[in-house]
Kinemage of the C-alpha trace (Angstrom):
@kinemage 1
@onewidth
@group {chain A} dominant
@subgroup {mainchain}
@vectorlist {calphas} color= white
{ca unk a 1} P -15.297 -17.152 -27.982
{ca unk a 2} L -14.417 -13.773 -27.885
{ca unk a 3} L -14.904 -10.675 -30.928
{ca unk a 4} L -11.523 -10.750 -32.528
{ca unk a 5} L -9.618 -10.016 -35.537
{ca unk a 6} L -7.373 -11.910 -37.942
{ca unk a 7} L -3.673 -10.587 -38.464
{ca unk a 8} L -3.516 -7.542 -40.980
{ca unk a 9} L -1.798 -8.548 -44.601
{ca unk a 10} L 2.157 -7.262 -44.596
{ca unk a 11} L 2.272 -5.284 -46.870
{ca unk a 12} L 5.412 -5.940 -48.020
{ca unk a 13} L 3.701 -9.159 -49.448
{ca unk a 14} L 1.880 -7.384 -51.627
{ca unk a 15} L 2.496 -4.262 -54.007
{ca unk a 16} L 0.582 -0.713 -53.458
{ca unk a 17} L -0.517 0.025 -57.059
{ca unk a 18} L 0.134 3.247 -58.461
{ca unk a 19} L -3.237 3.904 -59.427
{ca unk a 20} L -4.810 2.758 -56.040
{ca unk a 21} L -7.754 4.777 -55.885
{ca unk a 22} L -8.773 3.316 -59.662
{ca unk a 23} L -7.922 -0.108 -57.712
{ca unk a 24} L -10.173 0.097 -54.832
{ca unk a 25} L -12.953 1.076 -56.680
{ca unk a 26} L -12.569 -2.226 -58.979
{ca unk a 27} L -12.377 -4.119 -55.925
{ca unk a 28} L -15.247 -2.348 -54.061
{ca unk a 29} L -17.503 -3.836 -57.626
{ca unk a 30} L -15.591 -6.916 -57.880
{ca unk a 31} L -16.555 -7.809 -54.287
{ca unk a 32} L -20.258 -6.373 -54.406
{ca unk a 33} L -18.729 -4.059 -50.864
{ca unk a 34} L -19.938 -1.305 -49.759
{ca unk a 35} L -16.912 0.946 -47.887
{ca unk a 36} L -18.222 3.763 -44.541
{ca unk a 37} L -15.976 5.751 -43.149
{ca unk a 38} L -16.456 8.086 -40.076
{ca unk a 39} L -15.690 11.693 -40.687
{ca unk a 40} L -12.338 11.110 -38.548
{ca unk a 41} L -10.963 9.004 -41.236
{ca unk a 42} L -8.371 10.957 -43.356
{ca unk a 43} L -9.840 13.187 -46.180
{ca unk a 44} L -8.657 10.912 -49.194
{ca unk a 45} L -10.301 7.901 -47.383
{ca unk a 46} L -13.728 10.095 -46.901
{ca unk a 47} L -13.551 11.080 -50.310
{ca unk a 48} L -13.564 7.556 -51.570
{ca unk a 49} L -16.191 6.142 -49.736
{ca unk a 50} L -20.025 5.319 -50.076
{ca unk a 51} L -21.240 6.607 -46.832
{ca unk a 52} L -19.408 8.903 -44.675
{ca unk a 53} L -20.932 9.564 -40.985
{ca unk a 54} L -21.125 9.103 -37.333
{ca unk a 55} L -21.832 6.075 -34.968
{ca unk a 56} L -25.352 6.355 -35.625
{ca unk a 57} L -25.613 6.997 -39.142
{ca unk a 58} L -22.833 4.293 -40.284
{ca unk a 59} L -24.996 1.521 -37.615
{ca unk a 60} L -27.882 2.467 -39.849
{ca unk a 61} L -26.291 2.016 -42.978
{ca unk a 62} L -24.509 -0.713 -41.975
{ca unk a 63} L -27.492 -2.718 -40.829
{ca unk a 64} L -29.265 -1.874 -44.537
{ca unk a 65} L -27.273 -2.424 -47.227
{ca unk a 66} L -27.161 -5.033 -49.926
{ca unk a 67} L -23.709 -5.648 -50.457
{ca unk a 68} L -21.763 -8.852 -49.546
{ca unk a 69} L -18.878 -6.834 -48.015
{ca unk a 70} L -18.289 -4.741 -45.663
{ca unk a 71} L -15.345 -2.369 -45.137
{ca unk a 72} L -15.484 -0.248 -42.390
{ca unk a 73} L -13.104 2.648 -42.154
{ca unk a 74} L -13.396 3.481 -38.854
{ca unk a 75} L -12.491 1.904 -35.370
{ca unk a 76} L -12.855 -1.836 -34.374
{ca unk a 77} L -15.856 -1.105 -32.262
{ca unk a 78} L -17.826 0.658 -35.461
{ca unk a 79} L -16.896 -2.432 -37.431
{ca unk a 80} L -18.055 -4.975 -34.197
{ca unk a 81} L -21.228 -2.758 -34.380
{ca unk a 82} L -21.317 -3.520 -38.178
{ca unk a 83} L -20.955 -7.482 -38.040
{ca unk a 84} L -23.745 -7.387 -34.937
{ca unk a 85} L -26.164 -5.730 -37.031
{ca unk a 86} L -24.776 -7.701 -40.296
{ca unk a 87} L -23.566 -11.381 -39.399
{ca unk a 88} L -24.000 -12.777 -42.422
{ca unk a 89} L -21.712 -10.410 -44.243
{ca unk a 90} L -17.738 -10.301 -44.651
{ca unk a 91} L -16.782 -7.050 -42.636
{ca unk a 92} L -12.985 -6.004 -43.197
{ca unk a 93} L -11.197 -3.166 -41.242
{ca unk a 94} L -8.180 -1.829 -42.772
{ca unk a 95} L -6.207 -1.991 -39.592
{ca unk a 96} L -7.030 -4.296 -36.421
{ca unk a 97} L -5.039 -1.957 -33.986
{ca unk a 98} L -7.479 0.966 -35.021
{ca unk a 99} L -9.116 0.960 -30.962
{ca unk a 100} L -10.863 3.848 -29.069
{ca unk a 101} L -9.250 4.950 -25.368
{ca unk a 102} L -13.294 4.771 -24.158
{ca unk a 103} L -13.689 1.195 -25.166
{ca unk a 104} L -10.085 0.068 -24.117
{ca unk a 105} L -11.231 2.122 -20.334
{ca unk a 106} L -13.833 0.411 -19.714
{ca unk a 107} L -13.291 -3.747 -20.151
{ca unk a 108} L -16.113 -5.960 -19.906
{ca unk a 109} L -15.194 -7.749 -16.588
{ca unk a 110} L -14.786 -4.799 -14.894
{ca unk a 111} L -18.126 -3.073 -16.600
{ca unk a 112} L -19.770 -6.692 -15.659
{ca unk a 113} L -18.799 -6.325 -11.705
{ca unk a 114} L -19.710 -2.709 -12.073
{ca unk a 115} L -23.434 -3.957 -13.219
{ca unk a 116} L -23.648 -5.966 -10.321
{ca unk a 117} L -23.012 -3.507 -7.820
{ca unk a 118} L -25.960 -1.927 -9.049
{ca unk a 119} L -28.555 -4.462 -10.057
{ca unk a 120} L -31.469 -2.093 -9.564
{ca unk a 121} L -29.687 0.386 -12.478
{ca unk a 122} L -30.547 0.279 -16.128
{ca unk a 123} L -27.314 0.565 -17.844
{ca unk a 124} L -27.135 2.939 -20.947
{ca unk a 125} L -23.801 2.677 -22.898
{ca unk a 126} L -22.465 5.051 -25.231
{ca unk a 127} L -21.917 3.204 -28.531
{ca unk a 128} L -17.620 3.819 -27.939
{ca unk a 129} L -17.396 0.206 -26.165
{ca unk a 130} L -16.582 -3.504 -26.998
{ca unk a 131} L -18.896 -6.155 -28.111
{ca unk a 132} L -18.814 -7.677 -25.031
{ca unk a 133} L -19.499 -4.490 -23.045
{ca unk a 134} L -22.331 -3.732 -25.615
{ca unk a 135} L -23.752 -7.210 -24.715
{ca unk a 136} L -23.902 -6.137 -20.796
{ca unk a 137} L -25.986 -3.008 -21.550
{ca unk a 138} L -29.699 -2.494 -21.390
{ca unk a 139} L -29.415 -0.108 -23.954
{ca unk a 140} L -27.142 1.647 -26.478
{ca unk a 141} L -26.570 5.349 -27.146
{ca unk a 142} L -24.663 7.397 -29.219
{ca unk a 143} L -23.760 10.938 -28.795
{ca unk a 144} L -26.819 11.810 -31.541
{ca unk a 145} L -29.218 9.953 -29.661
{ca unk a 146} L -28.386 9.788 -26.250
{ca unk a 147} L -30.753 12.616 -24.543
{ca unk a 148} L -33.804 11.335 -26.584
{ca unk a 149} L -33.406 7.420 -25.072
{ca unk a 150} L -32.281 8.868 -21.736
{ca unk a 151} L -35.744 11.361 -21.371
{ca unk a 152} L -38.102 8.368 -22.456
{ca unk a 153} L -36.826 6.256 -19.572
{ca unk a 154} L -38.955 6.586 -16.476
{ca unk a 155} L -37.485 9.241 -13.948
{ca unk a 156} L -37.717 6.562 -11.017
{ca unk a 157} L -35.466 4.464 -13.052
{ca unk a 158} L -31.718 5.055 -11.707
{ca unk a 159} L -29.242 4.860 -14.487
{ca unk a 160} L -25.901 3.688 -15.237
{ca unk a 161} L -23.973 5.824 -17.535
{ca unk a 162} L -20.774 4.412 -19.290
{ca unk a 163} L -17.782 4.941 -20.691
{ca unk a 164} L -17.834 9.060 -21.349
{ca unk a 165} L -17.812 10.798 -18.388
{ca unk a 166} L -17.695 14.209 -19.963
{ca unk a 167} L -20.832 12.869 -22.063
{ca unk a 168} L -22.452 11.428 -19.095
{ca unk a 169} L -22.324 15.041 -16.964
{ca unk a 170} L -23.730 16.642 -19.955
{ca unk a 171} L -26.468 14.569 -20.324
{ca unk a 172} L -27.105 14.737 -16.500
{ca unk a 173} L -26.825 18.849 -17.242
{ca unk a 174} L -28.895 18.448 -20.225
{ca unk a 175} L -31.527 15.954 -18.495
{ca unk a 176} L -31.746 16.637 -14.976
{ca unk a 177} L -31.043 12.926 -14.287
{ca unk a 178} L -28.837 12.187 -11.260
{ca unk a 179} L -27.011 9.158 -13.433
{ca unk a 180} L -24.201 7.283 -11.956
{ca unk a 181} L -20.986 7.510 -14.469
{ca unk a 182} L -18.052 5.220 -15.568
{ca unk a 183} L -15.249 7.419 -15.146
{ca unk a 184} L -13.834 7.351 -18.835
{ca unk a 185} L -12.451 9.639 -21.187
{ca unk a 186} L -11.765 10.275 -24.991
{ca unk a 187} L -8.139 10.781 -25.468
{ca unk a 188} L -8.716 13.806 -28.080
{ca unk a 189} L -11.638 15.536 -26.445
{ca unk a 190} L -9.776 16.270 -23.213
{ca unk a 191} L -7.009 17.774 -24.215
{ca unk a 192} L -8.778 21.025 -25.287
{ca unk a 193} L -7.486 23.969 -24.208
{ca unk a 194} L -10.040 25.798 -22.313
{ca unk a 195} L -7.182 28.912 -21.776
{ca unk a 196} L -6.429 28.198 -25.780
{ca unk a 197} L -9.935 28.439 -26.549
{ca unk a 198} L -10.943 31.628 -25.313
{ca unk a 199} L -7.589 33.206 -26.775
{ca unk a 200} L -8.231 32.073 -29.863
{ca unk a 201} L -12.004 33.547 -29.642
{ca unk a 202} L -10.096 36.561 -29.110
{ca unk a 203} L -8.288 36.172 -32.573
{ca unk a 204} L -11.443 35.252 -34.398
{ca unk a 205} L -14.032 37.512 -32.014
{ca unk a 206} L -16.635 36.572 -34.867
{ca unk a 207} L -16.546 32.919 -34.865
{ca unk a 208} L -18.340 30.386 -33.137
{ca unk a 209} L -17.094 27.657 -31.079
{ca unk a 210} L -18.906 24.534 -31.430
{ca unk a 211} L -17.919 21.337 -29.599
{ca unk a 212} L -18.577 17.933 -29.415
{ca unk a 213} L -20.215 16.754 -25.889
{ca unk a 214} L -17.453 14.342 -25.337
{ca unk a 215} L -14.833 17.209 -24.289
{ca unk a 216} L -14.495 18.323 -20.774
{ca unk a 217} L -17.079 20.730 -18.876
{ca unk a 218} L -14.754 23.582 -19.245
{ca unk a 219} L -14.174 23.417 -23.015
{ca unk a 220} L -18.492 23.027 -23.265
{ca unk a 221} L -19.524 26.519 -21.208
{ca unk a 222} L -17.361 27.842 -23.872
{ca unk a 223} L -19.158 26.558 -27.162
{ca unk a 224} L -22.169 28.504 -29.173
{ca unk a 225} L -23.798 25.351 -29.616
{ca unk a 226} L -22.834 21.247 -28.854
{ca unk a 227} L -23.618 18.174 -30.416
{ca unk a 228} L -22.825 15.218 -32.139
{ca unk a 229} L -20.130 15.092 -35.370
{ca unk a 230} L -23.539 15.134 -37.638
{ca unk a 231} L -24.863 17.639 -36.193
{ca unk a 232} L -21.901 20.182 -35.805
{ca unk a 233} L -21.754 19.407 -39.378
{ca unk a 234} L -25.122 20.148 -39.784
{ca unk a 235} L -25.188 23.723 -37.832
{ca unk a 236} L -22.182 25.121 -39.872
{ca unk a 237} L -24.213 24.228 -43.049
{ca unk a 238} L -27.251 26.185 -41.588
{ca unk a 239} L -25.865 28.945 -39.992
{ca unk a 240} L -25.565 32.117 -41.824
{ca unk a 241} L -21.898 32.448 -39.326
{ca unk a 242} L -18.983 32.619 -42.117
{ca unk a 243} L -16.339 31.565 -39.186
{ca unk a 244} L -16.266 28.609 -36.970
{ca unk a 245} L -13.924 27.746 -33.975
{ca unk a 246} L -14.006 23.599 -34.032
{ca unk a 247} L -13.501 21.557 -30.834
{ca unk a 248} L -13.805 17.897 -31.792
{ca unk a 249} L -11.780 15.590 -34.285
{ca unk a 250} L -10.342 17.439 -37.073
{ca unk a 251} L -11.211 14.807 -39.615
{ca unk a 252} L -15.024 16.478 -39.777
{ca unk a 253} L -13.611 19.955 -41.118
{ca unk a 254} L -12.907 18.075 -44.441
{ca unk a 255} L -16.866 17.611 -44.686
{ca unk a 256} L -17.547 21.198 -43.461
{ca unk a 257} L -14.953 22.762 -45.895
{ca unk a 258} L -16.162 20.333 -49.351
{ca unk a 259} L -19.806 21.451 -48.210
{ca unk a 260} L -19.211 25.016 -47.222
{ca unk a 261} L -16.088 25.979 -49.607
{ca unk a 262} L -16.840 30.505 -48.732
{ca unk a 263} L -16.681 29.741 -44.507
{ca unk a 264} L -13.514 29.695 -42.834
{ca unk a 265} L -12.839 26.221 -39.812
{ca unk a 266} L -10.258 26.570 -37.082
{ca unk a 267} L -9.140 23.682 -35.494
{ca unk a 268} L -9.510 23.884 -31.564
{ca unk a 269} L -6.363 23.818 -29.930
{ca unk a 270} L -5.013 21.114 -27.758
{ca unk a 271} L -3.656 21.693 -24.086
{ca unk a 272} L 0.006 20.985 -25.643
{ca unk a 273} L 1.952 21.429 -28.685
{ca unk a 274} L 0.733 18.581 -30.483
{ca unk a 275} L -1.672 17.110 -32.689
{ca unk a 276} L -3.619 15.963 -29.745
{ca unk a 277} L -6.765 16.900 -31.786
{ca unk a 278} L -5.923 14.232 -34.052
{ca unk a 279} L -7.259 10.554 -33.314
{ca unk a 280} L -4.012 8.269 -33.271
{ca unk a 281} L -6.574 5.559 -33.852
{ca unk a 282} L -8.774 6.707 -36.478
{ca unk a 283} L -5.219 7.841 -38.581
{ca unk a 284} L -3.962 4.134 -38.450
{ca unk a 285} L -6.227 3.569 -41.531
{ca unk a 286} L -4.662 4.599 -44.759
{ca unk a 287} L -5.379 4.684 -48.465
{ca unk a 288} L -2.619 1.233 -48.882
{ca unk a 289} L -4.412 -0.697 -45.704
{ca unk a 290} L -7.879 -0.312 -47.410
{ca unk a 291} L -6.461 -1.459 -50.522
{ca unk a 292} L -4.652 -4.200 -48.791
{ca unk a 293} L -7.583 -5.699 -46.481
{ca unk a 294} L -9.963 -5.205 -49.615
{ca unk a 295} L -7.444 -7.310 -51.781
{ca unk a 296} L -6.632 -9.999 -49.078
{ca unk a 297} L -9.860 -9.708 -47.477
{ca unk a 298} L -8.215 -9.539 -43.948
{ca unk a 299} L -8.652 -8.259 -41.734
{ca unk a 300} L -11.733 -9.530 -40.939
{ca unk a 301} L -14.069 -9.059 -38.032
{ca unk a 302} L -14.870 -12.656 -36.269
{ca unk a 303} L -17.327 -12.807 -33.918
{ca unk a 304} L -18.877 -15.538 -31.267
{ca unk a 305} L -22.904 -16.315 -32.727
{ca unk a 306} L -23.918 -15.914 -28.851
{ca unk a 307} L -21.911 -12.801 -28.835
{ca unk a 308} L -23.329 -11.307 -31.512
{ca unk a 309} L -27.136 -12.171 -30.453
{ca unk a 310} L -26.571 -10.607 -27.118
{ca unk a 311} L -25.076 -7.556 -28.207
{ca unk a 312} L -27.592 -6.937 -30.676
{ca unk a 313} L -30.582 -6.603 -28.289
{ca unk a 314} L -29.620 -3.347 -26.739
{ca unk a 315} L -28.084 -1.751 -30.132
{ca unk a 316} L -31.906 -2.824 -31.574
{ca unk a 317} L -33.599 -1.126 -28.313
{ca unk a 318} L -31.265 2.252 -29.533
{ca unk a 319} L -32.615 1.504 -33.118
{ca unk a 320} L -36.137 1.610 -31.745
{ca unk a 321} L -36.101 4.186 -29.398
{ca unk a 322} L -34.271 6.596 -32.253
């Protein structure tokens, strides 16, 4: 059997309280849960959470903690990567269509016939990919850790790269590794605006563009400094720069602004007049689904045993080699 999800609760079934922040925190003690949200979640949801990270830092936390429950407020492949590393816990997700464009691009029987076109490869897979995908990898990455597991891997080694392609060319920049790439994209860090960019440079000559490595080549030879959410986060709280030009989800500027309230954040602009730089799926979870799914503990992650053995073994090799 496949990873899937039960049916979300209709909320017309049940009633929003008034006080619903008040109620999700009696729920979160009532049920002994722990609620992570990635820093793409809306603001409200970060603010009312336990843990608030990347891939890498919510898999850690995730695999550690105590409680009984988990709700994950993220996308269904965080909260897949959550059960794998947790099976005997409840994990809820406050919205089962909350995907990711990488994981849908790149499905597991085409991934599967992709592996054996290339037996001699060892496959590294960025962390944005299905259970099933994650059990057909070698080893998992995540943009955080991905150059340190890819320069401990012997140089005779050839490697498969997947989903990110604009991840996979950077790392291949970064690495000098001739990798072969699945052709896959994120649906908010290609629309960047290269042309937008440097205008708005020109509007804000003192700020610094910094950019996750998941956006196209064009939008990188552009940016002061790349890396993962964490550590964009992480530079803007170090740097003694008081301006800061962001190409990457928006959702992380909440974290930079509550932790850095005297520097100013722009938003990168997207290619059209849109919020492209938005993730449609990461803004399908809202303040009444996480109070729904926490008070009718659905939905719920459900996962195959032999599924979630397999696709452990490469997410503990990225554990390891981190």
């Amino acid at each position: 059997m496949q990873g899937k999800f039960n049916n979300i609760a209709d909320a017309s079934t049940t009633e929003i309280p008034l006080n619903i922040e008040d109620e999700i925190i009696r729920l979160k003690k009532e049920l002994n849960a722990i609620l992570l949200a990635h820093y793409y979640q809306e603001s409200e949801i970060q603010d009312m959470a336990d843990f608030v990270g990347d891939s890498l830092e919510l898999s850690r936390r995730a695999s550690s903690t105590d409680a009984n429950v988990i709700v994950f407020a993220g996308v269904h492949f965080m909260a897949e990567t959550a059960k794998i590393l947790s099976p005997q816990k409840k994990v809820l997700i406050p919205d089962m269509n909350a995907g990711c464009s990488l994981a849908e691009g790149c499905p597991a029987p085409l991934f599967k016939k992709f592996r054996e076109q290339h037996p001699e490869h060892l496959a590294i897979t960025y962390i944005n990919c299905s259970a099933e995908v994650k059990a057909l990898s070698d080893i998992i990455c995540t943009s955080s850790n991905a150059e340190k597991i890819i320069r401990q891997i012997p140089e005779d080694k050839p490697i498969l790269f997947s989903p990110d392609r604009n991840l996979g060319n950077y790392l291949k920049k970064k690495t000098g590794r001739d990798m072969l790439i699945w052709q896959g994209t994120c649906i908010v860090h290609e629309t960047f605006s290269a042309k937008k960019l440097i205008h708005l440079k020109s509007l804000y000559p003192k700020a610094a563009i910094i950019a996750h490595p998941e956006c196209e080549e064009v939008v990188l030879d552009q940016a002061d400094f790349i890396g993962s959410t964490s550590a964009l986060l992480r530079y803007v709280q170090q740097s003694s720069i008081g301006e800061f030009i962001i190409a990457t989800e928006t959702g992380i500027i909440h974290q930079m602004e509550k932790s850095c309230p005297d520097k100013i954040f722009i938003p990168a602009p997207p290619e059209e007049s849109c919020a492209c730089n938005q993730c449609p799926y990461m803004k399908l979870n809202t303040m009444d689904k996480l109070y729904l799914c926490m008070k009718n503990l659905t939905p719920e992650i459900i996962m195959d045993d032999d599924l979630i053995r397999r696709a452990r073994i490469p997410i503990q090799r990225m554990m390891d080699m981190s």
